[in-house]
ZAMARGU-4260 file (C-alpha; in steps of 0.2 Angstrom, whole numbers, plus 5000, padded with zeros to 4 digits):
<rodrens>
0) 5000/5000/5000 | 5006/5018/4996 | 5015/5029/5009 | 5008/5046/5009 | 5021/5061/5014
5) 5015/5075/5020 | 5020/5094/5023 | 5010/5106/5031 | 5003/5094/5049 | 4995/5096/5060
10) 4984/5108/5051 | 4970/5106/5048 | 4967/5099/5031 | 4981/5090/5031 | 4975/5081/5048
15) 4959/5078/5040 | 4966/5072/5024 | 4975/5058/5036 | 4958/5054/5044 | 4951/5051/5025
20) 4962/5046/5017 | 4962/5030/5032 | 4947/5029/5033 | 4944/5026/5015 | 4959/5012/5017
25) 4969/5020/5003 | 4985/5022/5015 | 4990/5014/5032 | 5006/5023/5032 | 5010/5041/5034
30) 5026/5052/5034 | 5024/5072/5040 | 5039/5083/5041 | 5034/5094/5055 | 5045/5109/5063
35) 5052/5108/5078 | 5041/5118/5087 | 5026/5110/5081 | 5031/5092/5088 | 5020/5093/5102
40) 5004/5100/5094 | 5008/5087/5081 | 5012/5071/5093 | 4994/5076/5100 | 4985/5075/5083
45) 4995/5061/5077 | 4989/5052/5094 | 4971/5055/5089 | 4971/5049/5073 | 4979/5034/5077
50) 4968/5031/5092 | 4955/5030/5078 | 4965/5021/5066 | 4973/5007/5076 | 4980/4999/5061
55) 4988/5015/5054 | 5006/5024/5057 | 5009/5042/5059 | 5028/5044/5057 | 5034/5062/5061
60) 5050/5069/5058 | 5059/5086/5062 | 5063/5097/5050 | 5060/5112/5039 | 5052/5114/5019
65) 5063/5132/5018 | 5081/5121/5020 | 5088/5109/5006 | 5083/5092/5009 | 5070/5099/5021
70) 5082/5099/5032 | 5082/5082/5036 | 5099/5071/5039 | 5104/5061/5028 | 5100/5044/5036
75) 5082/5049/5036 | 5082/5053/5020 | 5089/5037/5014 | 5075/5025/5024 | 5061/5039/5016
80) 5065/5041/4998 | 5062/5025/4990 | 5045/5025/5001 | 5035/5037/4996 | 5022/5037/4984
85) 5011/5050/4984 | 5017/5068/4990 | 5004/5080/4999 | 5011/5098/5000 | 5000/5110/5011
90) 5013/5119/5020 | 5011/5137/5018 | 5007/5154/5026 | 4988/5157/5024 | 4986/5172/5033
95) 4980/5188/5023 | 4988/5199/5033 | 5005/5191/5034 | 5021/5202/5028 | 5030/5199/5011
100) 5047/5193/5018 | 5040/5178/5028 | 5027/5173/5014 | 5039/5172/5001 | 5051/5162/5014
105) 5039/5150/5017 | 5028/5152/5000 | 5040/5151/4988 | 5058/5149/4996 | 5048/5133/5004
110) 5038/5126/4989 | 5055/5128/4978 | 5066/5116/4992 | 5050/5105/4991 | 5050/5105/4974
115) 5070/5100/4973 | 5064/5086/4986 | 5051/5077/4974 | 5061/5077/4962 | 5070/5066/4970
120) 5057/5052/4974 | 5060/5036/4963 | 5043/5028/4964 | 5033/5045/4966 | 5014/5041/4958
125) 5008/5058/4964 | 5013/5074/4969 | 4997/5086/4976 | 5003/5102/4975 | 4988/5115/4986
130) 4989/5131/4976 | 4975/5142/4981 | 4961/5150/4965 | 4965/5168/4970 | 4982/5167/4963
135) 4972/5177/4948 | 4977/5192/4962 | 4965/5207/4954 | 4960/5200/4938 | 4942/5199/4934
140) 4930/5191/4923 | 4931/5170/4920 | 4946/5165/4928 | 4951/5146/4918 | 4958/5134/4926
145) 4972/5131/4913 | 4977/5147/4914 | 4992/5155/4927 | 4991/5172/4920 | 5002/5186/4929
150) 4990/5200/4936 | 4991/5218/4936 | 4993/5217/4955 | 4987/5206/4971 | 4976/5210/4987
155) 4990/5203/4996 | 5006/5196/5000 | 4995/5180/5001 | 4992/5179/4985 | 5006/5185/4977
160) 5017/5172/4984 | 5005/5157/4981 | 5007/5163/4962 | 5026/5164/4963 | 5025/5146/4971
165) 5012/5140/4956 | 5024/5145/4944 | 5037/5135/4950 | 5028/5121/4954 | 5020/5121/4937
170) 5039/5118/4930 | 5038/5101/4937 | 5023/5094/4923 | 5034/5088/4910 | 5045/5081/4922
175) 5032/5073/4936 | 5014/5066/4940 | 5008/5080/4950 | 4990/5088/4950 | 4988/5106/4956
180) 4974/5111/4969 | 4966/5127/4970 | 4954/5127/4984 | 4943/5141/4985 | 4938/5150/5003
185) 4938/5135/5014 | 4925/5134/5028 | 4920/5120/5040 | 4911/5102/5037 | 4895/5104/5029
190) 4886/5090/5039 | 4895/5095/5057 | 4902/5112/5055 | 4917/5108/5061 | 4934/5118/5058
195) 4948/5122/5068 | 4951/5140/5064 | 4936/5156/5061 | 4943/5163/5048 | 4938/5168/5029
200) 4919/5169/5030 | 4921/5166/5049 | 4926/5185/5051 | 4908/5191/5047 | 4902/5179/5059
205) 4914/5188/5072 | 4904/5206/5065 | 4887/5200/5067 | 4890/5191/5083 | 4900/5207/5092
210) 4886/5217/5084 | 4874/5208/5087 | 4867/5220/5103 | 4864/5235/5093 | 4845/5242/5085
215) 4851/5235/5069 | 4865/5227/5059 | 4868/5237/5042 | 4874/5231/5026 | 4892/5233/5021
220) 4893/5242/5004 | 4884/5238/4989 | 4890/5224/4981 | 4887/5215/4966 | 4900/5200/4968
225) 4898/5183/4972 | 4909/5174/4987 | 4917/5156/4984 | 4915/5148/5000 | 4919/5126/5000
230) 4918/5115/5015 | 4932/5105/5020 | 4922/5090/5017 | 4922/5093/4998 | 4942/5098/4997
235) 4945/5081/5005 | 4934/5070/4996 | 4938/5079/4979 | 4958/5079/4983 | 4960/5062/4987
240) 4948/5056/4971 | 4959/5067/4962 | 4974/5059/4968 | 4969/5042/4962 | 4963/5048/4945
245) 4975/5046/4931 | 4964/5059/4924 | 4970/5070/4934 | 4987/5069/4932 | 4996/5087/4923
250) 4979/5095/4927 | 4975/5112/4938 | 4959/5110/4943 | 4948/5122/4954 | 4939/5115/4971
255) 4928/5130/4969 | 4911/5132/4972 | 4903/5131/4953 | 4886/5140/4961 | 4893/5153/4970
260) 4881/5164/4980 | 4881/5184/4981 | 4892/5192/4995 | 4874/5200/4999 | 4865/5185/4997
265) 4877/5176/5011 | 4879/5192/5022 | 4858/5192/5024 | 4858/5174/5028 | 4873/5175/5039
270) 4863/5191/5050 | 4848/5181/5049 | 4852/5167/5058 | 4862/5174/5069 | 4848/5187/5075
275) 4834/5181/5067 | 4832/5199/5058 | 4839/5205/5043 | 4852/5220/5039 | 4843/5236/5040
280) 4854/5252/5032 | 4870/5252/5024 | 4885/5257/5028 | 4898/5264/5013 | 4911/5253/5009
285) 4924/5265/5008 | 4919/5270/5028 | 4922/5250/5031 | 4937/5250/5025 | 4944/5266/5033
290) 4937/5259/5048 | 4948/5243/5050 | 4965/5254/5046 | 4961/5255/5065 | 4970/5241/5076
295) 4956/5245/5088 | 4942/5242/5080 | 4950/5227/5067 | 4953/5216/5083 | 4935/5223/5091
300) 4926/5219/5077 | 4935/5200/5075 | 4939/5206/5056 | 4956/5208/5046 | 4955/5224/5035
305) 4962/5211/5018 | 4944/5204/5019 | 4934/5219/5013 | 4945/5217/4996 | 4933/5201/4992
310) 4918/5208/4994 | 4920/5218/4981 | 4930/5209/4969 | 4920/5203/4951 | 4926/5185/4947
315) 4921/5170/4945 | 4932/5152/4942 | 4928/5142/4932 | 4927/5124/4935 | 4922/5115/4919
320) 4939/5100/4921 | 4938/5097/4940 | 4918/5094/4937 | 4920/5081/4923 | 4934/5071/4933
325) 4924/5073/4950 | 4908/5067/4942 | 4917/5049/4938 | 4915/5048/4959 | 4900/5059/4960
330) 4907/5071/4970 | 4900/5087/4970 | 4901/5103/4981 | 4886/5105/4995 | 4876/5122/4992
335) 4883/5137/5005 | 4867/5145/5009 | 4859/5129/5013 | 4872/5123/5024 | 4877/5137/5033
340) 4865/5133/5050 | 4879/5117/5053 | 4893/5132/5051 | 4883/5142/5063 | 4879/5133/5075
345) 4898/5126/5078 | 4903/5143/5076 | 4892/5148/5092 | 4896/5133/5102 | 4917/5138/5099
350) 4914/5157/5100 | 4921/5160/5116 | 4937/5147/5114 | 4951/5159/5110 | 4961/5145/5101
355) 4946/5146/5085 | 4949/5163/5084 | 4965/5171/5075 | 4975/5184/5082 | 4972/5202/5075
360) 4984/5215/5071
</rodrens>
């Protein structure tokens, strides 16, 4: 049976990918390169899932994606090379509001070292490469899959440095199976709500809910864009159907949401089952924005000022390859609007658990 490797554990798609990917019996063996400061959060997740997975291994090793080699001695390298099988790479800095110098390191410095590292794999069938579908930075209109088109600027560092890292791992096609991911906004299971992180559409959750006292909740602008919003659940069954399917293999494909609903649209439900009213009034989206320049009332409010650029941004992905491969497993992405109590409601039962919410600046 295939050994998986993995970067980018214990979080939390990469954790749940383990629990799937055992669970479906397409591994009983796992490798994951975890830094040194992360052994204890991750000897604590690797106990879990092995807890629940008796039969299957969780091997961790020390070391680092931004050092050649990984920074692994040479030993280890020796006993893991002619092992693995199918490379996951998650590891990366997510965080919209992170600086340029530490999401290059780690972006791009660390998916180039990675990328020097499969290269080396002797009996690699897969490489998954996680890219992210707003690598199109400010570009508007239909956004192809098949395309990796250099924009005229990004939102973010975030972004920016996912593309730089695309770049370089789309190099690798003619040399490598690989299959490159791009995940839309990634929220909680769609049956259980479960996450470990409120962030993306989880800081308007924060709004509404530190709001939530006043006469009224208003809307935020005027906006005419839609939001793409995916549960984990989707990202996990469609990335590890994809990694099976020689279909697949030299494709970027986009785990986006191919209904996505109006930021408007999700903003009035989101109020509405929080409160049980709906947004009254309006407040200008340039007023929004000024306001979050202010430390105080970002970390008040629950909301990073990087999110307001979605909400206004007129772009859809579209999704036509990843559909016709996922439909050989039938696997399609569960509606937002009509899943959003389950998001909700774990929401509200985590609200005041400090370790869901992320730390604003």
């Amino acid at each position: 049976m295939k050994v998986h490797f993995f970067t980018g554990f214990p979080g939390f798609i990469s954790s749940q990918l383990i629990r799937t990917l055992f669970q479906e019996k397409q591994t009983q063996q796992v490798i994951a390169i975890v830094l040194a400061g992360e052994t204890i959060k991750a000897q604590k997740e690797k106990n879990k899932i092995v807890e629940a997975f008796p039969d299957c291994s969780i091997r961790i090793i020390e070391g680092d994606i931004t050092l050649p080699n990984l920074g692994l001695d040479d030993q280890i390298i020796k006993e893991i090379v002619p092992q693995i099988e199918v490379f996951w790479h998650l590891a990366a800095i997510y965080d919209l509001a992170v600086p340029r110098d530490i999401a290059w390191k780690v972006n791009v410095h660390g998916t180039t070292m990675v990328n020097d590292f499969v290269r080396t794999l002797p009996n690699l069938k897969r490489y998954m490469y996680f890219s992210t579908a707003y690598v199109a930075g400010t570009r508007e209109g239909v956004l192809r899959e098949n395309e990796l088109i250099r924009p005229q600027a990004f939102k973010n560092y975030y972004e920016e440095t996912k593309y730089e890292a695309e770049l370089r791992v789309e190099d690798l096609k003619s040399e490598i199976p690989l299959t490159i991911i791009r995940p839309g906004i990634v929220r909680g299971h769609s049956k259980t709500g479960e996450t470990i992180k409120f962030d993306g559409p989880y800081f308007f959750l924060n709004l509404v809910e530190r709001l939530k006292g006043l006469p009224l909740i208003p809307y935020i602008g005027q906006s005419t864009s839609t939001i793409n919003v995916v549960p984990i659940d989707y990202i996990l069954n469609a990335s590890i159907f994809l990694a099976n399917e020689q279909g697949a293999e030299g494709k970027t494909l986009h785990l986006t949401d191919p209904k996505p609903h109006p930021v408007q649209e999700v903003y009035r439900t989101m109020v509405k089952l929080m409160t049980n009213s709906y947004p009254k009034g309006r407040i200008p989206f340039t007023l929004a924005k000024l306001s979050l320049e202010i430390p105080f009332i970002r970390k008040k409010l629950g909301v990073e000022q990087e999110t307001l650029d979605y909400l206004t941004w007129n772009a859809t992905f579209d999704t036509s390859e990843a559909q016709y491969i996922l439909q050989k497993g039938d696997i399609t992405c569960p509606d937002f609007i009509q899943t959003m109590p389950r998001m909700i409601d774990f929401y509200l039962a985590h609200n005041k658990d400090e370790s869901y919410h992320i730390q604003i600046k």
